[in-house]
Backbone as a ProteinNet text record, in pm:
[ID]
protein_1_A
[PRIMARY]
XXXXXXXXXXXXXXXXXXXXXXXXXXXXXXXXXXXXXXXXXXXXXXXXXXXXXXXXXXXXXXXXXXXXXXXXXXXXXXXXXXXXXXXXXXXXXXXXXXXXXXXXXXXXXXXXXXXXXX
[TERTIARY]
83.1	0	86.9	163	302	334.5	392.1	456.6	349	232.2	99.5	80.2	72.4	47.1	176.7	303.5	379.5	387.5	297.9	287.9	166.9	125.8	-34.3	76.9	68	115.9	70.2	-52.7	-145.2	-261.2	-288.5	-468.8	-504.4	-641	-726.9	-831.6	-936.4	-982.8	-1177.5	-1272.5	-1412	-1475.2	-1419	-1510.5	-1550.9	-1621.5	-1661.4	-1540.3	-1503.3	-1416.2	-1329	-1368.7	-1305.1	-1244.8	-1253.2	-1169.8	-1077.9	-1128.6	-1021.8	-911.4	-996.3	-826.5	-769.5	-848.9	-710.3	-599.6	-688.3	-586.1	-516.3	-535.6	-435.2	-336.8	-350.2	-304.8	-208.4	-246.9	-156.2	-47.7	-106.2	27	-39.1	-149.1	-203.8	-250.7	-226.5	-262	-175.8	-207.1	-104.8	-212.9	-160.6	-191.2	-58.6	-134.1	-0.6	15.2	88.6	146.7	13.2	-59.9	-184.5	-352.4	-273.2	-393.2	-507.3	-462.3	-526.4	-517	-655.5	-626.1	-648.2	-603.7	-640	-739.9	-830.6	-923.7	-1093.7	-1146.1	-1235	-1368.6	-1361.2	-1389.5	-1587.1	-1646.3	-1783.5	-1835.2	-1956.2	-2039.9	-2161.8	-2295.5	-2361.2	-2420.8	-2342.4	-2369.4	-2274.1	-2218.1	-2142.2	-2268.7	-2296.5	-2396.2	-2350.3	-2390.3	-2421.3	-2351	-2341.9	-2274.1	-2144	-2122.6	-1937.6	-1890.4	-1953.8	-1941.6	-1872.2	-2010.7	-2008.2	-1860.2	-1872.6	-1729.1	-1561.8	-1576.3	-1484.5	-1477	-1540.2	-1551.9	-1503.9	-1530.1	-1520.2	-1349.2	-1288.7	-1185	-1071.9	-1106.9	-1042.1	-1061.5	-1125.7	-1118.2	-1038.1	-1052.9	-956.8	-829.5	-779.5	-651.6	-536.8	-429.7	-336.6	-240.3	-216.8	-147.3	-218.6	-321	-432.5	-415	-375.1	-384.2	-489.7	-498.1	-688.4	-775.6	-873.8	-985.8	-1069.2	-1045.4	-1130.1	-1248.4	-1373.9	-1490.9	-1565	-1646.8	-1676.4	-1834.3	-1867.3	-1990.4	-2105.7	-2156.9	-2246.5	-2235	-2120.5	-2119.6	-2155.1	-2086.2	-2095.1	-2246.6	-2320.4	-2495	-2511.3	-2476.1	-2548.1	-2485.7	-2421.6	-2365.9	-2383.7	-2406.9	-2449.1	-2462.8	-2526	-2543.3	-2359.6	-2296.3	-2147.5	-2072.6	-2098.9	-2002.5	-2040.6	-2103.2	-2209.9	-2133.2	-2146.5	-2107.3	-1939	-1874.8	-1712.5	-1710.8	-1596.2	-1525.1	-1406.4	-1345.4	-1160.2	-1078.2	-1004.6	-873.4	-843.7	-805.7	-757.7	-812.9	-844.1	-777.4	-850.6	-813.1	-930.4	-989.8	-1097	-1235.2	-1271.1	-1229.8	-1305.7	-1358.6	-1502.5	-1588.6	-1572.7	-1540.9	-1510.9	-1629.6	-1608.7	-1701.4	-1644.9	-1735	-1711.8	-1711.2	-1704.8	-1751.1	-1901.2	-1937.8	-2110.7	-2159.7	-2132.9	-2239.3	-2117	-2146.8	-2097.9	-2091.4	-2022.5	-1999	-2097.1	-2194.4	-2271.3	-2239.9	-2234.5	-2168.8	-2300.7	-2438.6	-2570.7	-2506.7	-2430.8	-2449.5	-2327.3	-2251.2	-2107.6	-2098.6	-2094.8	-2091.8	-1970.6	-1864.6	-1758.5	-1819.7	-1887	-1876.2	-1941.9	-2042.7	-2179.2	-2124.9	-2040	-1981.4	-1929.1	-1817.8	-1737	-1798.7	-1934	-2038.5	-2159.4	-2160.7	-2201.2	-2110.6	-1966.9	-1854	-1874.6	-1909.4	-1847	-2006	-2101.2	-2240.8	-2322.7	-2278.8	-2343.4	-2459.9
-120	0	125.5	158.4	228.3	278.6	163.8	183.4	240.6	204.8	282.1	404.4	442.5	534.1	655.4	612.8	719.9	739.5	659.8	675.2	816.9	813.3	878.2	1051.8	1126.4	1284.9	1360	1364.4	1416.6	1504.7	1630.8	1657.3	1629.1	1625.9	1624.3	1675.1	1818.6	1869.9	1851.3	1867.9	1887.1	2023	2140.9	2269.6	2351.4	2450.4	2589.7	2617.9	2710.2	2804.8	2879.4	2934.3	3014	2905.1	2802.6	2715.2	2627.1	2593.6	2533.4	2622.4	2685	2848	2859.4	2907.1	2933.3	2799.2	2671.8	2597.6	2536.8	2576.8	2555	2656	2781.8	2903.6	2901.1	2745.2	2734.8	2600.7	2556.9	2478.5	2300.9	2313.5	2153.8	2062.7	2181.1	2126.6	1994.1	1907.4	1838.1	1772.5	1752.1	1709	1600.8	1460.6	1375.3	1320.1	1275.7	1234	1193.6	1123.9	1070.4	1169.2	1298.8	1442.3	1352.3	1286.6	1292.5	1422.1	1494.6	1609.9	1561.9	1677.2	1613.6	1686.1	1739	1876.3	1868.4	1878.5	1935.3	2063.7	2160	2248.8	2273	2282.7	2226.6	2368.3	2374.1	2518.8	2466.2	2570.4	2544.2	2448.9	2468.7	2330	2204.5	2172.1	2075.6	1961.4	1840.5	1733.2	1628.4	1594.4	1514.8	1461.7	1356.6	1215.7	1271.6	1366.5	1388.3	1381.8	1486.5	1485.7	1307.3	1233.5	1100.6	1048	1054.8	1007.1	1052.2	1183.1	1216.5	1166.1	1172.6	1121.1	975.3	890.5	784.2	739.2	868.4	838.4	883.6	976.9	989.3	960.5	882.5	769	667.4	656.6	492.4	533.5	642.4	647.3	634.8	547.4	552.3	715.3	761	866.4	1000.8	991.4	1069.7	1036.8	1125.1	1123.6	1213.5	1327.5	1398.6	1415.2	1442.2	1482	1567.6	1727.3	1780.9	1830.9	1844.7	1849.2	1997	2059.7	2160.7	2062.2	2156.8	2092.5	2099.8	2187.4	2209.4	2136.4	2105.1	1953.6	1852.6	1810.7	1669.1	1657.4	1765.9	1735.5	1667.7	1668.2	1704.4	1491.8	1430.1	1345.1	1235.5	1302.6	1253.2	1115.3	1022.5	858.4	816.7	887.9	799.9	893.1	997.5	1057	1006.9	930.5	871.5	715	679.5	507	523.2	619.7	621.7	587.5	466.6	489.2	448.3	427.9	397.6	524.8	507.6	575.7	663.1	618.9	664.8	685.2	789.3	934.2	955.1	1069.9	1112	1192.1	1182	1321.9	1396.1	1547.3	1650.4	1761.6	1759.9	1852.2	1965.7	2073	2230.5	2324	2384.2	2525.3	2637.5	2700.2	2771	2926.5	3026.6	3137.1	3199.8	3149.7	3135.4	3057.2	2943.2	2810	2772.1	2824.4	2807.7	2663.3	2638	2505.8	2484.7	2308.3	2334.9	2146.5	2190.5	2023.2	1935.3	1983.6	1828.3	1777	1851.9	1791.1	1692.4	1725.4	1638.9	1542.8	1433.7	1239.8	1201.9	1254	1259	1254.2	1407.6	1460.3	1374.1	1324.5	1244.6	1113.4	1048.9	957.5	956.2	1084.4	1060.4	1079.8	1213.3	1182.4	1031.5	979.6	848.5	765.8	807.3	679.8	683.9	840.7	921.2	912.2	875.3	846.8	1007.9	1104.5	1232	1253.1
0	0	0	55.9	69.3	-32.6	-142.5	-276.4	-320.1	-355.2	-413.1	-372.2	-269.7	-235.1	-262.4	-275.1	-316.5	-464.1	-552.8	-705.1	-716.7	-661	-679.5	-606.2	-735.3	-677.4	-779.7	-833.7	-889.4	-791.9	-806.1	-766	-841	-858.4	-936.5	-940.9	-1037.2	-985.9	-1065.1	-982.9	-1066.7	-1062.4	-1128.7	-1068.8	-1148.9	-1078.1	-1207.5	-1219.9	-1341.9	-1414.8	-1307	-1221.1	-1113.8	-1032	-988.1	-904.9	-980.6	-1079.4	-1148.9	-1254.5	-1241.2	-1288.8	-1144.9	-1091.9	-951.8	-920.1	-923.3	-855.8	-1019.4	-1105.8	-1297.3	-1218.1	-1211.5	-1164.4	-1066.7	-958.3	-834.7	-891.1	-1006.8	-1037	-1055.9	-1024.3	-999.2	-1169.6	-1252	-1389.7	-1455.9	-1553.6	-1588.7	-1728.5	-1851.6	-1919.1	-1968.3	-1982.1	-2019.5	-2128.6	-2209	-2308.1	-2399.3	-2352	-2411.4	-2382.5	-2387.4	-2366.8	-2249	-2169.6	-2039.3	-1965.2	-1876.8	-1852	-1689	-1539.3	-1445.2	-1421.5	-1468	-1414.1	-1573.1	-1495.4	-1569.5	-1528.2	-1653.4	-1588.3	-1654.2	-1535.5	-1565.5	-1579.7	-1629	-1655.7	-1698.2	-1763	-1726.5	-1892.4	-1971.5	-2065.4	-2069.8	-1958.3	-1916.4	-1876.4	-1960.3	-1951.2	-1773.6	-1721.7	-1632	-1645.1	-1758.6	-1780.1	-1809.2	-1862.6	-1859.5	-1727.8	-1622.2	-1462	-1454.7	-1464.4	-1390.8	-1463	-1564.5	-1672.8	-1596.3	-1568.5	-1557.8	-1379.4	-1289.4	-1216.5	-1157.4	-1254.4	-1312.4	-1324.4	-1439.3	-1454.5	-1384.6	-1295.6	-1178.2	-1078.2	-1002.8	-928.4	-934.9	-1091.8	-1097.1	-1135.5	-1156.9	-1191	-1071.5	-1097.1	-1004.9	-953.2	-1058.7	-1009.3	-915	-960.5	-837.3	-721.7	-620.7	-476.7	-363.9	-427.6	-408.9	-517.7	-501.7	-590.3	-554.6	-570	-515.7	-602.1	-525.3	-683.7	-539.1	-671	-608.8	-549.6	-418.3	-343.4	-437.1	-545	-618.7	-716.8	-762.3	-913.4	-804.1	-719.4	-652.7	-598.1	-592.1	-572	-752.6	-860.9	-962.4	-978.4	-891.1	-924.8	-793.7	-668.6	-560.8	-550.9	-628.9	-602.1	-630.3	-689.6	-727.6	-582.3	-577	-443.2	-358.6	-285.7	-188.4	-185.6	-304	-328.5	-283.3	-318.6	-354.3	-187.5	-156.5	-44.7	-61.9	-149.1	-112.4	-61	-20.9	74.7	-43.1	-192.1	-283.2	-372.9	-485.8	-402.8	-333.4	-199	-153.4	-170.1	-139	-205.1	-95.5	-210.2	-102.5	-185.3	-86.7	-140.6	-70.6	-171.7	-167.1	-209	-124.4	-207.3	-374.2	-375.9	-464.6	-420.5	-568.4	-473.5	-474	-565.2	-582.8	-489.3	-455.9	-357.4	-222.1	-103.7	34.5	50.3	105.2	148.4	267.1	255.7	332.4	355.9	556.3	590.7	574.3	563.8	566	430.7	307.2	173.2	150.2	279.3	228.8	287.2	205.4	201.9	293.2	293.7	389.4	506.1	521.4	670.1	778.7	678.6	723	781.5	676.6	708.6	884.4	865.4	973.2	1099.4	1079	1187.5	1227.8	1164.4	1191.4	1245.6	1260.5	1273.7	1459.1	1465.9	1609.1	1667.1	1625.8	1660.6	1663.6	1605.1	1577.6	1539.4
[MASK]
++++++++++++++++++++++++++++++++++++++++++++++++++++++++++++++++++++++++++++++++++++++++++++++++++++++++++++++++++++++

């Protein structure tokens, strides 16, 4: 698990235009040899099923070590953020600067309050 885990040094990001420029902006971008991108940047004719797709393909990728998706896509996708539990990558739901981060919506939080009997 070790060795795995020091392969994965990728973010990976799901957001509006403004979060995924800032964190392209902070350096987290990477497109690889085979125009794999780590980010996709959603708006408001961005279809569902790309979400779930891209979702999809960053989950399973090894070199991913977070995944952060903004809290307002991850409602639009909710049954797969809900299902996801591996260690790797891990997922975190962020706000935006339009939609506040709100803890009833995050699958994490819920989680870790059920662990602690909340």
């Amino acid at each position: 698990m070790a060795t795995a885990a020091k392969e994965r040094d990728l973010l990976a990001v799901i957001g509006d235009e403004d979060t995924v420029t800032g964190l392209l902006l902070a350096g987290i971008g990477q497109i690889s040899q085979d125009h794999r991108r780590n980010f996709l940047v959603v708006d408001s004719k961005t279809q569902t099923p790309q979400i779930e797709a891209a979702f999809q393909e960053f989950t399973e990728r090894k070199d991913i070590a977070i995944l952060l998706i903004n809290q307002h896509i991850a409602e639009r996708i909710r049954p797969s953020v809900d299902k996801y539990e591996q260690a790797f990558p891990a997922l975190l739901e962020i706000p935006s600067k339009d939609h506040p981060y709100d803890p009833s919506k995050d699958s994490i939080l819920r989680r870790v309050q059920k662990l602690f009997g909340e």
